[in-house]
BAFIMI-236152 format. One record per residue (C-alpha): residue number from 1; x, y, z. Coordinates in steps of 0.5 Angstrom, whole numbers, plus 500, padded with zeros to 3 digits. Layout:
(NUM; (X; Y; Z))
...
This chain:
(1; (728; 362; 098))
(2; (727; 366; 103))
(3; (734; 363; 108))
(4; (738; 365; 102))
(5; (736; 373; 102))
(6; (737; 373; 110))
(7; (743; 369; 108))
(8; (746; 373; 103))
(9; (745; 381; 108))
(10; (748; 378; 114))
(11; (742; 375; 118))
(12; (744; 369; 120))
(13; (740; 367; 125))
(14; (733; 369; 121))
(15; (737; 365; 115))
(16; (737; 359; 119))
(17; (731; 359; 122))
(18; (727; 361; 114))
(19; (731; 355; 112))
(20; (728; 351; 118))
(21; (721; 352; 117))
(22; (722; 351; 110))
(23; (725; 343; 111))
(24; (719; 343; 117))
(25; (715; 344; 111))
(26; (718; 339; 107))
(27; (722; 344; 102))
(28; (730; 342; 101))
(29; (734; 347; 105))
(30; (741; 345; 101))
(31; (744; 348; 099))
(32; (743; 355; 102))
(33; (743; 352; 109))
(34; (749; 348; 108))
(35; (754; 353; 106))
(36; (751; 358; 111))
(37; (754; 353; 116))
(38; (760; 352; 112))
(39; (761; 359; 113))
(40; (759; 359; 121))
(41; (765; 354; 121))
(42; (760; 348; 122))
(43; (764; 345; 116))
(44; (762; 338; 119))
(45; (754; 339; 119))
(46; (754; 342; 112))
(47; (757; 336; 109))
(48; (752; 331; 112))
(49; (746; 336; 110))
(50; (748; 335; 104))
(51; (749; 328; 104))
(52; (742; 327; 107))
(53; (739; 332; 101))
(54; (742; 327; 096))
(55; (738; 322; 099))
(56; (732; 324; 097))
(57; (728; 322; 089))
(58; (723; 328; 089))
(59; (723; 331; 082))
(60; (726; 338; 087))
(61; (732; 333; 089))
(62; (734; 330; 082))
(63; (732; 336; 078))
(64; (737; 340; 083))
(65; (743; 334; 083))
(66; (748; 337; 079))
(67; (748; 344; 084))
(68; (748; 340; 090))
(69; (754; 336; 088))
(70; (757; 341; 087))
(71; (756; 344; 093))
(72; (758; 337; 096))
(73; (764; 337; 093))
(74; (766; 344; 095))
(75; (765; 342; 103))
(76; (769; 335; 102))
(77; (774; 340; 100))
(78; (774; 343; 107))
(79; (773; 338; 111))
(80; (779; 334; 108))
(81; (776; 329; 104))
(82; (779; 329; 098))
(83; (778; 323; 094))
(84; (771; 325; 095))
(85; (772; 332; 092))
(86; (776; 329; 086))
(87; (771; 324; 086))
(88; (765; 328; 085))
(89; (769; 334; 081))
(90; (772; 328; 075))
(91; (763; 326; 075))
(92; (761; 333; 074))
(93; (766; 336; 069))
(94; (767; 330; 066))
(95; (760; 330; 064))
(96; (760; 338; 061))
(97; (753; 336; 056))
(98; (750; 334; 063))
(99; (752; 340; 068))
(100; (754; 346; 063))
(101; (752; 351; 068))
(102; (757; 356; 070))
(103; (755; 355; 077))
(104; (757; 348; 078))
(105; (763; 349; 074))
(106; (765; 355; 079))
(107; (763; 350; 084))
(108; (768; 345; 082))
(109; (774; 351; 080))
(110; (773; 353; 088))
(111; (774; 346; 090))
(112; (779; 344; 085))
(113; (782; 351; 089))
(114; (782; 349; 097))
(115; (785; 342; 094))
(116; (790; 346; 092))
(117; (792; 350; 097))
(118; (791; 344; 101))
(119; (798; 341; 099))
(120; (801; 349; 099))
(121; (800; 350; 090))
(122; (798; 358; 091))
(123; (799; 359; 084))
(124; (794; 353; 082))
(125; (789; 356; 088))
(126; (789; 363; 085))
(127; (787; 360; 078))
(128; (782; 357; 080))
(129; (779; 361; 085))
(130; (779; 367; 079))
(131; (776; 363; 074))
(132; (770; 361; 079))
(133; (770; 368; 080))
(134; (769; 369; 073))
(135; (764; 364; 073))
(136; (759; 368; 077))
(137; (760; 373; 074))
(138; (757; 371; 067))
(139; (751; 369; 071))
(140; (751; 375; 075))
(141; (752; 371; 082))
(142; (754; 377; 086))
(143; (753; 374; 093))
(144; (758; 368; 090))
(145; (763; 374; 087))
(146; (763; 377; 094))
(147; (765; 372; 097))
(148; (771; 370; 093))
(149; (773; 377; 092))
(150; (774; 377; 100))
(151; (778; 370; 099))
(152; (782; 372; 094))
(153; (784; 379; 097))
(154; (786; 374; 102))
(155; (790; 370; 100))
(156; (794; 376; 095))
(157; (795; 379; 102))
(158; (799; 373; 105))
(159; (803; 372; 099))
(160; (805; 380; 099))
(161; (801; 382; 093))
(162; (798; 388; 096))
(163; (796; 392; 090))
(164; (793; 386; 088))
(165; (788; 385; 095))
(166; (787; 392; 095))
(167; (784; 391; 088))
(168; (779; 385; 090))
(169; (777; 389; 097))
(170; (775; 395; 093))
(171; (771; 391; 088))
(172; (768; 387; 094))
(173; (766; 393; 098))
(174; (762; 396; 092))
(175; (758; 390; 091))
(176; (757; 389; 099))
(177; (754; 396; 099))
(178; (749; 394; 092))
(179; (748; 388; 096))
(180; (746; 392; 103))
(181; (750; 387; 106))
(182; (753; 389; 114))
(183; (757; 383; 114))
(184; (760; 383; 108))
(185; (762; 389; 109))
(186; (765; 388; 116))
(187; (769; 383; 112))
(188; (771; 388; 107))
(189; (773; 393; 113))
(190; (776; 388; 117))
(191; (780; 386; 111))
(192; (782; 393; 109))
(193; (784; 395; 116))
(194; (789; 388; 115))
(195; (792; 391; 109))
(196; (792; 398; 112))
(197; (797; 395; 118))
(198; (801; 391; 113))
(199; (804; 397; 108))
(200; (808; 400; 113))
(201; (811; 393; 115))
(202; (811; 392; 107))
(203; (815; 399; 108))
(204; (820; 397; 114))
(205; (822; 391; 111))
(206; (824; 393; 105))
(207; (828; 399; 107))
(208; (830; 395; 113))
């Protein structure tokens, strides 16, 4: 689809209006629309789009059910609906024969992950954020991977594990430039410049 490509290299606005013509011309957008109005902070409009996707009983709605569910259960998990998030995850990874892909599986491990860091389990988040990470990439889901790279170099970053941030911002900005996405790679830099600037405090402090 043609919002997800826009999507994808950082053109937002031609993304949202691609996935706009697409539902005027009776397509589903979901669940390329709704993860980039997660991504925009919209996290609210992107659950309700969802859950408007599942009304539906056309063959695309139901041949798609298990990857919007997933979606689904990852947006619930931002916007703090957390028996909904458990919910759907316990339906889709308790059915392995009937949603065997690796996408939802990695859905529903950066799902798991959120909820995780929603009660302070780092360690917990940081497993299931690298186990969908490798999800994506058996399945060589390289705007998905670029993505979590960047929110694992974060959150390395948070809890002082420099090396490690380093690593995952590296490997992110490699894959941006494969992408040709300006906006990945703006996030790459800005987060770089953000390791950059923390080194030397790391520095003070333990010499302090």
């Amino acid at each position: 689809m043609l919002g997800d490509i826009q999507a994808a290299i950082g053109n937002d606005d031609a993304a949202l209006e691609a996935y706009d013509r697409a539902y005027t011309l009776g397509w589903c957008p979901e669940p390329g629309r709704a993860m980039l109005l997660l991504a925009r902070g919209e996290a609210e409009a992107a659950y309700a789009s969802l859950e408007r996707s599942l009304i539906g009983k056309t063959w695309w709605t139901l041949q798609r059910r298990g990857i919007l569910l997933a979606h689904l259960a990852l947006v619930a998990a931002h916007t703090h609906r957390t028996a909904r998030a458990k919910a759907l995850i316990c339906e889709l990874s308790g059915s392995p024969d009937r949603w065997p892909m690796p996408s939802i599986r990695a859905l529903t491990n950066e799902a798991q992950a959120f909820l995780a860091l929603s009660r302070q389990d780092h360690e917990t988040a940081m497993r299931h954020l690298h186990l969908a990470r490798q999800l994506w990439s058996s399945i060589e889901g390289r705007v998905q991977i670029v993505r979590l790279r960047l929110q694992i170099s974060s959150l390395q970053l948070e809890h002082g594990d420099v090396r490690g941030a380093m690593a995952e911002v590296h490997a992110a900005q490699l894959l941006a430039r494969d992408l040709g996405s300006p906006k990945r790679l703006a996030e790459c830099l800005a987060l770089q410049r953000d390791i950059d600037a923390w080194q030397p405090t790391a520095r003070r402090q333990m010499c302090g």
